[in-house]
C-alpha positions, -999 to 999 in steps of 0.1 A, spaced: 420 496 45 402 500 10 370 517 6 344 498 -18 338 518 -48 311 513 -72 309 519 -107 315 549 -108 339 552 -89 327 570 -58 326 553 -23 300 534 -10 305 539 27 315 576 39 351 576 51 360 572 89 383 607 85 351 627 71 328 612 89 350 630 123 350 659 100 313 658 101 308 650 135 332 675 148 315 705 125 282 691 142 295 695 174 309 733 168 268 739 154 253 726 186 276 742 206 267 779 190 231 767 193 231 763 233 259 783 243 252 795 274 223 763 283 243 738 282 281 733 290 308 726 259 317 689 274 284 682 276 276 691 241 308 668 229 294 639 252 259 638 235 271 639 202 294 617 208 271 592 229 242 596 199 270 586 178 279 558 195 239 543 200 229 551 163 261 536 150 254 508 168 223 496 150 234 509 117 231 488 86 239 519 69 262 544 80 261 568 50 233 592 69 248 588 103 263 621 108 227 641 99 207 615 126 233 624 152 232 656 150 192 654 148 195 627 174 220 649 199 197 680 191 163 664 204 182 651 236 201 689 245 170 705 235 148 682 264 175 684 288 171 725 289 136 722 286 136 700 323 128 721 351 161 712 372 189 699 359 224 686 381 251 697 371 285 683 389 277 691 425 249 716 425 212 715 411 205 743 387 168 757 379 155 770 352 134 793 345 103 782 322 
């Protein structure tokens, strides 16, 4: 596969190995952030899953690894900010 390069030399889309460089160094952040509120699989599942909606849509992908990891942030942060969550078998609830 051959990137497109412009003038200068530099690529014009960001490649598919840095891009899961990003997105995996996104994940690692997010999990630090709500370690403890939110369980490591779950983490990986909504970054990937914001991934997968905003690439979707994309005309451009140069920017997509910062809006996922916005994207991913705003949905962890209003899942422990509902007052019950589930979690597998059992209902959890927080306290606000």
């Amino acid at each position: 596969m051959t990137i497109p390069l412009t003038d200068h030399h530099m690529p014009t889309t960001p490649s598919p190995l840095m891009q899961r460089h990003v997105l995996a160094r996104v994940t690692d952040t997010l999990v630090r952030r709500f370690d403890g509120a939110v369980a490591l699989a779950e983490v990986r599942a909504t970054v990937e899953q914001a991934f997968a909606d905003l690439k979707a849509d994309a005309r451009i992908t140069t920017y997509l690894p910062a809006l996922t990891e916005h994207e991913a942030t705003r949905r962890l942060e209003a899942l422990t900010a509902s007052p019950t969550r589930i979690t597998g078998s059992s209902t959890q609830l927080s306290a606000a």
